[in-house]
Backbone of each chain as ProteinMPNN parsed JSONL, in Angstrom:
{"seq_chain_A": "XXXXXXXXXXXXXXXXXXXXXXXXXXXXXXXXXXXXXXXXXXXXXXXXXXXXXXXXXXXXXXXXXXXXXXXXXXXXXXXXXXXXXXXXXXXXXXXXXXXXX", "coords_chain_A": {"N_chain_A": [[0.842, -1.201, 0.0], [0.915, 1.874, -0.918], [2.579, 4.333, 0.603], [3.028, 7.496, 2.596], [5.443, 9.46, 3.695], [6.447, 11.833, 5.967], [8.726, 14.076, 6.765], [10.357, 16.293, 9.431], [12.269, 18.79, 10.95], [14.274, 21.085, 12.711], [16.401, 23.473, 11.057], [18.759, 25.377, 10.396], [19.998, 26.104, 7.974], [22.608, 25.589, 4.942], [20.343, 26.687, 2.679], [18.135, 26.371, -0.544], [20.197, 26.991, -3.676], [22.254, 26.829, -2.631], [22.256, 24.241, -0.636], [21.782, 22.715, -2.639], [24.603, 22.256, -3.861], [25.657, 21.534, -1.697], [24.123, 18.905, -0.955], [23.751, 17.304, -3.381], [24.89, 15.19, -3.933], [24.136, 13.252, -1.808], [21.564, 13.459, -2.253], [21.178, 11.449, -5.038], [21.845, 9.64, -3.956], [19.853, 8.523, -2.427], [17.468, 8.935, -4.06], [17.889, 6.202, -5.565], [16.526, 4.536, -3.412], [15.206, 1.519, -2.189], [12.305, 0.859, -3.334], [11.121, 3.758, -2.808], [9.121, 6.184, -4.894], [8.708, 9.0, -5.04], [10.771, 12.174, -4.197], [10.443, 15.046, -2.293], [11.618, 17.737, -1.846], [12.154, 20.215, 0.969], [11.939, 23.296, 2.375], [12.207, 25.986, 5.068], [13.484, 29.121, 5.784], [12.439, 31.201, 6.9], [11.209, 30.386, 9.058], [13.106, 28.85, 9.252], [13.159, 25.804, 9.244], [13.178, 22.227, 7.853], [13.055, 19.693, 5.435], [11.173, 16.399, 4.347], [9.205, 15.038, 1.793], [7.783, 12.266, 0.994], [7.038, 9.617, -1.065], [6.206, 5.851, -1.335], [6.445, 3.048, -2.082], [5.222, 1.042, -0.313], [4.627, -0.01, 3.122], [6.733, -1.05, 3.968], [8.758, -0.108, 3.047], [8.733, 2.422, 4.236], [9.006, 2.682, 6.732], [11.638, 1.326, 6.678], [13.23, 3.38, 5.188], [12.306, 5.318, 6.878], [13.632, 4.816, 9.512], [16.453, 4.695, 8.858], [17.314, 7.118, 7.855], [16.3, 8.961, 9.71], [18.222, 8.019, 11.745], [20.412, 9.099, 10.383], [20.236, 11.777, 9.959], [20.554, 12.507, 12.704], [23.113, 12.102, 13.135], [24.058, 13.931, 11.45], [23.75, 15.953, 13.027], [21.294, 17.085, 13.726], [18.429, 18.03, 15.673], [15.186, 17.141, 16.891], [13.837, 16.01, 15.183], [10.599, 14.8, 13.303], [8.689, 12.563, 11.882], [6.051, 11.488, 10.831], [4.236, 8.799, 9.031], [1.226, 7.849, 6.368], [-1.173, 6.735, 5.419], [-2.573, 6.833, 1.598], [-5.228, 8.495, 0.733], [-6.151, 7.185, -2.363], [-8.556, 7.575, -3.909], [-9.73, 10.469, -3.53], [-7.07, 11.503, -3.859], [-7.175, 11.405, -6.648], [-8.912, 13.087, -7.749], [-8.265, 15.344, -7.211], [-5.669, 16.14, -8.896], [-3.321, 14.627, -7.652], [-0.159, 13.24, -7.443], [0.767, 10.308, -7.913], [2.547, 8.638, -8.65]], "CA_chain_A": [[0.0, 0.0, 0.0], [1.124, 3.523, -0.778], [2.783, 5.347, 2.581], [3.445, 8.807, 2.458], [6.087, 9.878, 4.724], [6.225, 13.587, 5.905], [9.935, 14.093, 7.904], [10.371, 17.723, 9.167], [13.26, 19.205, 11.577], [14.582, 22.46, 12.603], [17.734, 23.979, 10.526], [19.427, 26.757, 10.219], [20.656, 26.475, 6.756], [21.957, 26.362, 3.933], [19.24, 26.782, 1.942], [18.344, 26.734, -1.854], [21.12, 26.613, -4.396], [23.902, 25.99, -1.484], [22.15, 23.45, 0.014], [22.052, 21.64, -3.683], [25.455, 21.268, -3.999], [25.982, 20.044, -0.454], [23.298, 17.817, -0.93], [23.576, 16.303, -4.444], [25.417, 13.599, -3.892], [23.113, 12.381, -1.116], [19.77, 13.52, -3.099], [21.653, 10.776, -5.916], [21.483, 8.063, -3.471], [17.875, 8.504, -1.827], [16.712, 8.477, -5.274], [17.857, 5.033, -5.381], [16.459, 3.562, -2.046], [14.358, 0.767, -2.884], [10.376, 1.518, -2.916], [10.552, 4.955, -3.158], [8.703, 6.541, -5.602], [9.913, 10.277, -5.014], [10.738, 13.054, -2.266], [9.739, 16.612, -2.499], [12.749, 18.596, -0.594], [11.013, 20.855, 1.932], [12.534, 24.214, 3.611], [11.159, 27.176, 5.492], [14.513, 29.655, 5.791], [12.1, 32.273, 7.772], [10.861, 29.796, 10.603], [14.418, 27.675, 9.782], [12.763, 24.664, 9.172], [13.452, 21.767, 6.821], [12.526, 18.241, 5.632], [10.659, 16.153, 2.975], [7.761, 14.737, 1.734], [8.382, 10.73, 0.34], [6.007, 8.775, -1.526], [6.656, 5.224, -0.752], [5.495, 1.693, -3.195], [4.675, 0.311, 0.729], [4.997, 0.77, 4.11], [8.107, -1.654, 4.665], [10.449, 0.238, 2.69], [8.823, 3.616, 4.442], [9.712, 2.19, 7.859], [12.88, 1.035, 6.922], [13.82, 4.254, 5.207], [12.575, 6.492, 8.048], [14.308, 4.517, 10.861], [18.003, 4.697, 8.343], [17.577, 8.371, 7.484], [16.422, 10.039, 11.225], [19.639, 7.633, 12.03], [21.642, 9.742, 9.498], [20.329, 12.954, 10.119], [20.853, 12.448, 13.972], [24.77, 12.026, 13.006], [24.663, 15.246, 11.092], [23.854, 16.99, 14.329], [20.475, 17.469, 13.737], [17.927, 17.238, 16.73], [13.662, 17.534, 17.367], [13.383, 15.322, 14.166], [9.611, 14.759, 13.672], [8.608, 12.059, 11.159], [4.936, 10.646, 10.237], [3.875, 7.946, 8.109], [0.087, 8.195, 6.451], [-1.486, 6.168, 3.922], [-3.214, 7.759, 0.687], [-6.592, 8.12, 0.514], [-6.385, 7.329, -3.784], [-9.52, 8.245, -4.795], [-10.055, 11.717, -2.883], [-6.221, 12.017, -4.322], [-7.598, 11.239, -7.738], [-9.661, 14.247, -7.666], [-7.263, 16.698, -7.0], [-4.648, 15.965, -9.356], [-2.691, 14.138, -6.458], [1.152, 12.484, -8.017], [1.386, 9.275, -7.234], [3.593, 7.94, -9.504]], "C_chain_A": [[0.877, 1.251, 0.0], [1.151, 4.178, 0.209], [3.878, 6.618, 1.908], [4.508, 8.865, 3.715], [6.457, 11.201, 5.205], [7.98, 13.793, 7.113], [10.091, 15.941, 8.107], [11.749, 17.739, 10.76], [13.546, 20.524, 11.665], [16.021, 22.285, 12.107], [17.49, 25.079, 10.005], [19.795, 26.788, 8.644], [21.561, 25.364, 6.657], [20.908, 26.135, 3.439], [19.23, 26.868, 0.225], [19.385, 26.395, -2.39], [22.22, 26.079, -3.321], [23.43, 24.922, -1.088], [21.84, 22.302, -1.222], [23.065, 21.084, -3.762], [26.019, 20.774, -2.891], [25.561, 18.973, -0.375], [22.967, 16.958, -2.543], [23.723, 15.456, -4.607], [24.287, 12.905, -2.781], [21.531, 12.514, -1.751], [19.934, 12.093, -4.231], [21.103, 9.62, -5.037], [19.889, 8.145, -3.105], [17.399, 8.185, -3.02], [16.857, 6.88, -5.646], [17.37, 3.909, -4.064], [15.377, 2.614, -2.62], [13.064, 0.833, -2.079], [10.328, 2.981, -2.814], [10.085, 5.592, -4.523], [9.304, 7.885, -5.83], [9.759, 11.158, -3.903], [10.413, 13.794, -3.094], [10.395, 16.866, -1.409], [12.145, 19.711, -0.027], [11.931, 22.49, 2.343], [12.007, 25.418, 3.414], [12.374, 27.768, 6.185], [13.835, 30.618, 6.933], [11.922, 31.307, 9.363], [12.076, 28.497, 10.872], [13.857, 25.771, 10.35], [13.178, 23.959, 7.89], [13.039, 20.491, 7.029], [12.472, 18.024, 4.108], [9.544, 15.414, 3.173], [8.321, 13.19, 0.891], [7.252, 10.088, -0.032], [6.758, 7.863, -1.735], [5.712, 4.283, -1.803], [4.466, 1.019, -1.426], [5.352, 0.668, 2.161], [6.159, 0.354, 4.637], [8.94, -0.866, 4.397], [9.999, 1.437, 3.406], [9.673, 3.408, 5.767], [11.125, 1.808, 7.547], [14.073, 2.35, 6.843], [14.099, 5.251, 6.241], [13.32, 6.055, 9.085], [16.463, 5.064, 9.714], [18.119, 6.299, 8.048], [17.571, 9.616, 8.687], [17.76, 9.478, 11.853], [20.644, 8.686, 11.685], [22.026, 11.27, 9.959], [20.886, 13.322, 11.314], [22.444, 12.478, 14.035], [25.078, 13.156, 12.259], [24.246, 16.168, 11.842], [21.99, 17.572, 14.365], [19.367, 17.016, 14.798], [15.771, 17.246, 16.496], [13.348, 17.173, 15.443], [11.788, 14.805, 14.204], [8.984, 14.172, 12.412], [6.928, 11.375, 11.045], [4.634, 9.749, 9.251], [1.97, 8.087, 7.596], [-0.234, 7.284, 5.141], [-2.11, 7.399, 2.799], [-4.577, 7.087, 0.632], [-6.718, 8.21, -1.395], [-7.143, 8.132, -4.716], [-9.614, 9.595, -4.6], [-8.458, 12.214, -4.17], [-6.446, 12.223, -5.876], [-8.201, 12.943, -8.245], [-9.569, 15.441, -7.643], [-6.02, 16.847, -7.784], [-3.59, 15.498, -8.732], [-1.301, 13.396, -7.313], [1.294, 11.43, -7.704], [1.902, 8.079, -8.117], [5.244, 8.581, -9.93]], "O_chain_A": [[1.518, 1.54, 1.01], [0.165, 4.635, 0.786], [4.879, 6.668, 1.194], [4.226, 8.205, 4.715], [7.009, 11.734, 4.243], [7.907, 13.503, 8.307], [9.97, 16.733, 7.172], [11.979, 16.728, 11.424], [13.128, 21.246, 10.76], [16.764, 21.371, 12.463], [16.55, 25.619, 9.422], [19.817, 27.943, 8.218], [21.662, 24.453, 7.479], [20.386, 25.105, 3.864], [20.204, 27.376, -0.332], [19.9, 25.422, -1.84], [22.846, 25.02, -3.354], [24.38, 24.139, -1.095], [21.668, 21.127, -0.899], [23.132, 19.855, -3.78], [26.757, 19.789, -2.902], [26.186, 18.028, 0.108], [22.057, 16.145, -2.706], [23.03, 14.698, -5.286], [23.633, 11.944, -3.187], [20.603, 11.712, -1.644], [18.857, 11.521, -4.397], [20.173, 8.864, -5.316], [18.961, 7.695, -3.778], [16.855, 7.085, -3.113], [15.827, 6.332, -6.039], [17.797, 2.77, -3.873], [14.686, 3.031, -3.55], [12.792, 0.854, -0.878], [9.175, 3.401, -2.718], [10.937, 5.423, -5.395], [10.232, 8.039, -6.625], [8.975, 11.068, -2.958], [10.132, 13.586, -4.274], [10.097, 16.488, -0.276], [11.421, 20.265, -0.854], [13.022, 22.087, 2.747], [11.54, 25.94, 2.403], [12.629, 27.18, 7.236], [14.552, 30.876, 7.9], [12.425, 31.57, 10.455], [12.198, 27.674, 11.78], [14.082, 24.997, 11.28], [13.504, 24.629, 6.91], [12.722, 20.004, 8.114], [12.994, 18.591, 3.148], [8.982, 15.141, 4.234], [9.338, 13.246, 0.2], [6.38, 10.011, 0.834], [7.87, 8.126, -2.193], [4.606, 4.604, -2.239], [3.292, 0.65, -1.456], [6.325, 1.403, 2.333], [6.727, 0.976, 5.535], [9.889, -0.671, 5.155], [11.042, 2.089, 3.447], [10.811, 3.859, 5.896], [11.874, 2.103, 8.478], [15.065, 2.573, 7.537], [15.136, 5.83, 6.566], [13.79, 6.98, 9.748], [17.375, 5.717, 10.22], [19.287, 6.688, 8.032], [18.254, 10.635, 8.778], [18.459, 10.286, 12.465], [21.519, 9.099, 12.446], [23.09, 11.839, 10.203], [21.649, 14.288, 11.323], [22.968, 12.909, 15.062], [26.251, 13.528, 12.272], [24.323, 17.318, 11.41], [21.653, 18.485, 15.12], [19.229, 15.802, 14.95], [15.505, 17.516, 15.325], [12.786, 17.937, 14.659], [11.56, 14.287, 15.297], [8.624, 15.053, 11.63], [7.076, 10.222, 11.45], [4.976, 10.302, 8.206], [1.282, 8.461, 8.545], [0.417, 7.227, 4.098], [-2.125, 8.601, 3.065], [-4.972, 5.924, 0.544], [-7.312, 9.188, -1.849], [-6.877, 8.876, -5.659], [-9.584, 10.167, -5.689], [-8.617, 13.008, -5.097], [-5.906, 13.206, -6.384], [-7.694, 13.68, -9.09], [-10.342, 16.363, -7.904], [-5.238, 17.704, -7.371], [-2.572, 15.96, -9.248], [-1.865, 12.733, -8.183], [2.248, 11.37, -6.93], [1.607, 6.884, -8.132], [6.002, 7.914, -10.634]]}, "seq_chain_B": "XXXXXXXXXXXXXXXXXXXXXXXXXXXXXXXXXXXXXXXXXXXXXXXXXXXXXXXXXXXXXXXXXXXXXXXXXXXXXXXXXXXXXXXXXXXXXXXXXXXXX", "coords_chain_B": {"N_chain_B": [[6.892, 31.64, -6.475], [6.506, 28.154, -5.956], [4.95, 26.892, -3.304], [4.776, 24.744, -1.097], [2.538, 22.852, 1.447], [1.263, 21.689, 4.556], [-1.11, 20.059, 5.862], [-2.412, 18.563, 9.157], [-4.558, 16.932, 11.362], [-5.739, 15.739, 14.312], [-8.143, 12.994, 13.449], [-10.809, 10.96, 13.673], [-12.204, 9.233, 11.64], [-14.797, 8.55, 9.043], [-12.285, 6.553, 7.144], [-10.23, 6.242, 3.83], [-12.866, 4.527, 1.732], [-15.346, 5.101, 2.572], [-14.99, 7.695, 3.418], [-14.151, 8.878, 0.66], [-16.49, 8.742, -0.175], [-18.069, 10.735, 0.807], [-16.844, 12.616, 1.474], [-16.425, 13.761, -1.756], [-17.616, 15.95, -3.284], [-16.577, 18.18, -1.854], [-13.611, 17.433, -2.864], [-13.629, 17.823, -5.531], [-14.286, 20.605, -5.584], [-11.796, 21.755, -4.156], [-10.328, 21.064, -6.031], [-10.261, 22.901, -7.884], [-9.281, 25.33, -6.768], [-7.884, 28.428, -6.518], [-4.576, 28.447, -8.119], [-4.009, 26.323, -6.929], [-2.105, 23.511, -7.547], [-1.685, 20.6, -6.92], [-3.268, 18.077, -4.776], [-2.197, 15.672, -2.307], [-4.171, 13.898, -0.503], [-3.915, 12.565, 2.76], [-4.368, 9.985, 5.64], [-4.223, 8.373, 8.614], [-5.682, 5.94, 9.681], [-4.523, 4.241, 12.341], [-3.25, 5.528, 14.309], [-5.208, 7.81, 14.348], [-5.764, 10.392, 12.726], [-5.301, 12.562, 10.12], [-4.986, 14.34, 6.881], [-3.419, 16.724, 4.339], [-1.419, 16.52, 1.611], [-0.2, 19.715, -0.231], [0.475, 21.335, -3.234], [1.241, 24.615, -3.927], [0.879, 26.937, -6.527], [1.972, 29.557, -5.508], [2.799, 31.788, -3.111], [1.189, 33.241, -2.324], [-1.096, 32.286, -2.876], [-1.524, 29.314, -1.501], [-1.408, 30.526, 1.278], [-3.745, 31.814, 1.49], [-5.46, 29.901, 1.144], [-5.124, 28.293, 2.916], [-6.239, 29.701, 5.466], [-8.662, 29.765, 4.427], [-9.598, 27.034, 4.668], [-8.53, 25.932, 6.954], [-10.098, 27.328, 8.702], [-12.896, 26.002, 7.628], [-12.382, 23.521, 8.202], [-12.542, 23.949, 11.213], [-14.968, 24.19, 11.519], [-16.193, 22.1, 10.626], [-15.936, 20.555, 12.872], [-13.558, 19.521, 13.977], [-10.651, 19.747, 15.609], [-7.125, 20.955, 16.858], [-6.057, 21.722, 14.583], [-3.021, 21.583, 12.572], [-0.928, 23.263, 10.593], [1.213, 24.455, 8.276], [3.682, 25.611, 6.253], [6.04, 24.993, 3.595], [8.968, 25.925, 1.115], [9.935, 24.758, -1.908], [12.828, 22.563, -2.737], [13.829, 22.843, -5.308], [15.785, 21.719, -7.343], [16.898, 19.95, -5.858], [14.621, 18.125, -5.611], [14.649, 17.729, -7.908], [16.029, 15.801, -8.194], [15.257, 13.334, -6.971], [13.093, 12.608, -8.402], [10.939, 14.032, -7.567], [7.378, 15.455, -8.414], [6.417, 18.179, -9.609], [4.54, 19.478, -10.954]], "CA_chain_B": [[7.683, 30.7, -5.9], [5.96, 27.375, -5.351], [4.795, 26.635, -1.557], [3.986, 23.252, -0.599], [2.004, 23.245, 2.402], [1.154, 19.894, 4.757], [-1.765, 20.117, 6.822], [-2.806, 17.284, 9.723], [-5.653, 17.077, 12.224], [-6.917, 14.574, 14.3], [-9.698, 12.555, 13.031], [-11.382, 9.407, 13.984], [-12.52, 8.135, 10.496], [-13.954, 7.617, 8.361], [-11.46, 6.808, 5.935], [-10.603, 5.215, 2.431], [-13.691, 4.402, 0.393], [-16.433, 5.656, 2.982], [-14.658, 9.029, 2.922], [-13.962, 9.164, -0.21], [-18.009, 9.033, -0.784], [-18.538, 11.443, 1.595], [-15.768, 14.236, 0.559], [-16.314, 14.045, -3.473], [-17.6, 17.186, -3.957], [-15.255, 18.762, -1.342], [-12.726, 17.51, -3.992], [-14.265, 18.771, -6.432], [-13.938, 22.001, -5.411], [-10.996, 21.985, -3.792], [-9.089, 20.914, -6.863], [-10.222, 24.405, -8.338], [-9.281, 26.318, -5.88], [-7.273, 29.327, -7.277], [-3.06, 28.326, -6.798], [-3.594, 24.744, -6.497], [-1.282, 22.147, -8.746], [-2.095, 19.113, -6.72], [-3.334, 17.777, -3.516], [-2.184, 14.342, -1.994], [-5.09, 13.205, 0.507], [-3.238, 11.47, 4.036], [-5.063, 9.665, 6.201], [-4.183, 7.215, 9.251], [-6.436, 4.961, 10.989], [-4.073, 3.839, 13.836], [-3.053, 6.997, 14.946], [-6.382, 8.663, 14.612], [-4.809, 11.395, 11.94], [-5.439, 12.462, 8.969], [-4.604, 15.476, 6.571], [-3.235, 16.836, 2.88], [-0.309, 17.73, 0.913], [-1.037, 20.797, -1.138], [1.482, 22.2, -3.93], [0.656, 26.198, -4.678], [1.923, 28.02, -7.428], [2.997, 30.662, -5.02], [2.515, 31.46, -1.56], [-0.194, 34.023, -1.853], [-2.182, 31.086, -3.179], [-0.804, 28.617, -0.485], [-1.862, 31.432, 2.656], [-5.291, 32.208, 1.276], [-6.105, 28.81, 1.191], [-5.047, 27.956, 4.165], [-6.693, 30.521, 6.357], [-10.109, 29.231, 4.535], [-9.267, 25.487, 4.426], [-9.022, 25.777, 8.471], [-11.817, 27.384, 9.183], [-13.748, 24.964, 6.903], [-12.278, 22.192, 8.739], [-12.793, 24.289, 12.233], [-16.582, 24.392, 11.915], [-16.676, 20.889, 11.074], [-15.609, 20.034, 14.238], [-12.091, 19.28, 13.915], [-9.618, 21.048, 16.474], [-5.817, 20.491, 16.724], [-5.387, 21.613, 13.182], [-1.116, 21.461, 12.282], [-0.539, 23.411, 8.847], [2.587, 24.541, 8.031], [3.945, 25.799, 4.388], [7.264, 25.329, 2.959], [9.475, 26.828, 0.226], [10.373, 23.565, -2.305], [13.8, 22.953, -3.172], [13.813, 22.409, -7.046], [16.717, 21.567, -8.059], [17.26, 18.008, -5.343], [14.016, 17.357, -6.069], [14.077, 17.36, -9.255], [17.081, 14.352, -8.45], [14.667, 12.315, -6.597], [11.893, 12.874, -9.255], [9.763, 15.232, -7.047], [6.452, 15.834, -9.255], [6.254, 19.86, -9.219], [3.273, 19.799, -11.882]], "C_chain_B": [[6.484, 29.482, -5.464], [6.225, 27.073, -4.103], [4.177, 25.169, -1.893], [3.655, 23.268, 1.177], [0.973, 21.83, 2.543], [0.042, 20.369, 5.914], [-2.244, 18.469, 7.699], [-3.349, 17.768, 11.001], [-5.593, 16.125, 13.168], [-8.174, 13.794, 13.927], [-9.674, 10.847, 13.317], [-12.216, 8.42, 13.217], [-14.223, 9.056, 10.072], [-13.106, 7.665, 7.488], [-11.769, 5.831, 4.609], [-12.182, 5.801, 1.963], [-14.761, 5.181, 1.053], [-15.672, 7.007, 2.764], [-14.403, 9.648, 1.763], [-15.153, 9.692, -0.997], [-18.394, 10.565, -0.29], [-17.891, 12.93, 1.174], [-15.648, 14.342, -0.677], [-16.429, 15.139, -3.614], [-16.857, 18.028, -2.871], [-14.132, 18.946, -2.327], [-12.719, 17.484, -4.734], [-14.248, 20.083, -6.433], [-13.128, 22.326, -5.076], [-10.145, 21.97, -4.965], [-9.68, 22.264, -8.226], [-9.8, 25.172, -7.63], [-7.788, 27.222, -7.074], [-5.194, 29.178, -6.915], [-3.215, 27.113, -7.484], [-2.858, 23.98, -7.953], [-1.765, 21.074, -8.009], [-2.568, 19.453, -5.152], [-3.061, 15.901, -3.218], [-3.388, 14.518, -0.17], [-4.545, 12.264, 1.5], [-4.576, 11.308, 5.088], [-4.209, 7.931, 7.162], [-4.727, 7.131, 9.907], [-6.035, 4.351, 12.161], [-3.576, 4.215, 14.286], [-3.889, 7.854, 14.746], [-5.879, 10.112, 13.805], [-5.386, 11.517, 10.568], [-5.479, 14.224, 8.176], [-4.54, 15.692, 4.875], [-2.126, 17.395, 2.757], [-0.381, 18.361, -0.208], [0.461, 20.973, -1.629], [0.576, 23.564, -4.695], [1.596, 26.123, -5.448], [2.534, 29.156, -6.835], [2.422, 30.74, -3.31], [1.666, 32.132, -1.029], [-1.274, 33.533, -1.697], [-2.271, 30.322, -1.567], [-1.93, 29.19, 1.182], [-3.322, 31.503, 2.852], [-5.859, 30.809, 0.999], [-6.393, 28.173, 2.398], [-6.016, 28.214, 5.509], [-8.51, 29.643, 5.53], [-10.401, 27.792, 4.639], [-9.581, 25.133, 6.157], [-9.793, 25.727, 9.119], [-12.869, 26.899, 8.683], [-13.753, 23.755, 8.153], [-12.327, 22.389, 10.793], [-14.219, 24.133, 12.115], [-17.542, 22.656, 11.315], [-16.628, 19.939, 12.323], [-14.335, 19.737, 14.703], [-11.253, 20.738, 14.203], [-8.484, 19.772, 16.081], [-4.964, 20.893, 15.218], [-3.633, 22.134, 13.326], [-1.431, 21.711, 10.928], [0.876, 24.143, 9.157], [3.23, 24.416, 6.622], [5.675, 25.873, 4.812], [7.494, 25.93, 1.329], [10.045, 24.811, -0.403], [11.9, 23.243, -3.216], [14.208, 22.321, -4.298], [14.827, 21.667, -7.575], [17.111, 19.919, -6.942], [15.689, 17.425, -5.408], [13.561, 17.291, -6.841], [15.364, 15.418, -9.465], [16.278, 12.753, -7.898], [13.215, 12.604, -6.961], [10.56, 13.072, -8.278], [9.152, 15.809, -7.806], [6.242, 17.547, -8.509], [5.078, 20.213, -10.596], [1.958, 18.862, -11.661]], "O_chain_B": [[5.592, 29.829, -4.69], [7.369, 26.957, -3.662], [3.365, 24.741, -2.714], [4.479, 23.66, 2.004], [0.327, 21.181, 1.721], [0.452, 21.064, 6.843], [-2.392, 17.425, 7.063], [-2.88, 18.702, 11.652], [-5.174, 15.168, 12.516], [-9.256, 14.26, 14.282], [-8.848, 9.942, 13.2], [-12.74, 7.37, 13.591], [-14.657, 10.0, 10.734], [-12.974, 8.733, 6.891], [-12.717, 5.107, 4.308], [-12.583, 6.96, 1.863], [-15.278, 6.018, 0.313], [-15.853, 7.422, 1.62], [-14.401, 10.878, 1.716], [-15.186, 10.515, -1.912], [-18.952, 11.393, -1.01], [-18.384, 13.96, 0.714], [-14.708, 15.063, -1.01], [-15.452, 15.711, -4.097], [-16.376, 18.947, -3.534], [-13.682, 20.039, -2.672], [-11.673, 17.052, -5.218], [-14.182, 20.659, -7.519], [-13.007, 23.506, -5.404], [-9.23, 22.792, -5.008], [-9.296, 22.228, -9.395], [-10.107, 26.256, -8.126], [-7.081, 26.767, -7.973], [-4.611, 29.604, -5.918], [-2.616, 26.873, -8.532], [-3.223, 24.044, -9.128], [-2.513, 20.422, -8.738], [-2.407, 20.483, -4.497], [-3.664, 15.033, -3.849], [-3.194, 15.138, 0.876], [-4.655, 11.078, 1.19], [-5.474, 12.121, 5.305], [-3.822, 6.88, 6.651], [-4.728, 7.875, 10.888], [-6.853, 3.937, 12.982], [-3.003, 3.49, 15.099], [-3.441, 8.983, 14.947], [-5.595, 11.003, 14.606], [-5.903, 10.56, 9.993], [-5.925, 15.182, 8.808], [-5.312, 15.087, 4.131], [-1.703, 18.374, 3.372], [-0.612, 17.726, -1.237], [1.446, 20.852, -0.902], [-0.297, 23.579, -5.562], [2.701, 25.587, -5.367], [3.457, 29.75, -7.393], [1.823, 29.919, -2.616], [1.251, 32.049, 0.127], [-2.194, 33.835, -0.937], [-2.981, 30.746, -0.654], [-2.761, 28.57, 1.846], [-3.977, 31.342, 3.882], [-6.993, 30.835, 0.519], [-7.435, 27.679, 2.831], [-6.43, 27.38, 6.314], [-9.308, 29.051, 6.256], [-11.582, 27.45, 4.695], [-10.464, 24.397, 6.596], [-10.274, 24.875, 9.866], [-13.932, 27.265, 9.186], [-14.692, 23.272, 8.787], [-12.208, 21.444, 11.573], [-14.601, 23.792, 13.235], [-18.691, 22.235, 11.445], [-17.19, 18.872, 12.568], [-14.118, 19.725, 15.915], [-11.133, 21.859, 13.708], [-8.536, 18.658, 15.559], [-3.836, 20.583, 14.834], [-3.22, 22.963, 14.137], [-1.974, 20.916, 10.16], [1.402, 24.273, 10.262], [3.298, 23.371, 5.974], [6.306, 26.415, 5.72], [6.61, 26.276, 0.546], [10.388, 23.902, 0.352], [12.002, 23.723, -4.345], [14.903, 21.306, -4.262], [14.484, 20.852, -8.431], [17.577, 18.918, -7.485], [15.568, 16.211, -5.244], [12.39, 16.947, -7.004], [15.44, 14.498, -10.278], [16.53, 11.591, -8.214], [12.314, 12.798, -6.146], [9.504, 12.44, -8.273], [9.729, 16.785, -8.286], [6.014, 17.912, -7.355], [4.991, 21.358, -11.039], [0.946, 19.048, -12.337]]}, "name": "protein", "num_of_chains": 2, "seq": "XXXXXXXXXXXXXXXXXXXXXXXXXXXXXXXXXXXXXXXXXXXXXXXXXXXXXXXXXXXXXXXXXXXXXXXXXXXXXXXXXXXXXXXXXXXXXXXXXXXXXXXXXXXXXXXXXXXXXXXXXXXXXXXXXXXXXXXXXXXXXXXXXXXXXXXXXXXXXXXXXXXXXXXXXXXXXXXXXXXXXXXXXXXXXXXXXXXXXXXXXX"}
């Protein structure tokens, strides 16, 4: 079943273009994790927030990803990590032009 | 600037197919709303939860939705509302094929 995953955190920065090429090489791998469909990179520079949004083939690989990635982030110093999992309601998403592919 | 903006409530069902009957023309109208590119429909049943992820075309869209989207979902009865808009960072998720249309 289709699991959304919503991960959010406080950071300071960078943001935008800087925080591409710090983060390209790791955006490279995520794109390969197996069962993800795709992220949507998240950040709020005024209230210094950041995250992502993950659409997931099922909920094993969401669970597996979110436990290996709040791991990761937790080693790049980051703290008050705040992760949800949610199924999709399809049809409602249907309706709205919703991505889920 | 596209805003993506994640709202989540409490709710105690229903979900899936009965809700889906029940909120059609909700999403029906919602997926006009002035702004909107998509909405993904979240919903969990074993954490009593349930919500949406919205992509605006900008953040004037995004705000003014918001503020009436709440108080929609305030006078149905639903307290606790959690929204919260971000800024989307284009360029890593365009590496982990993040749908932005």
């Amino acid at each position: 079943m289709l699991t959304l995953l919503r991960i959010e955190f406080p950071f300071s920065g960078p943001f935008g273009l800087t925080l591409l090429q710090e983060m390209r090489g790791l955006a490279s791998s995520i794109a390969d994790e197996p069962g993800l469909i795709w992220k949507i990179w998240t950040e709020n520079a005024d209230e210094n927030m950041a995250g992502g949004i993950y659409l997931f083939r099922d909920q094993v690989s969401a669970s597996r990803y979110t436990e290996m990635h709040c791991a990761r982030l937790a080693e790049f110093g980051l703290t008050g990590i705040d992760a949800k999992q949610f199924q999709v309601n399809e049809g409602l998403t249907a309706l709205t032009r919703g991505p889920l592919e």
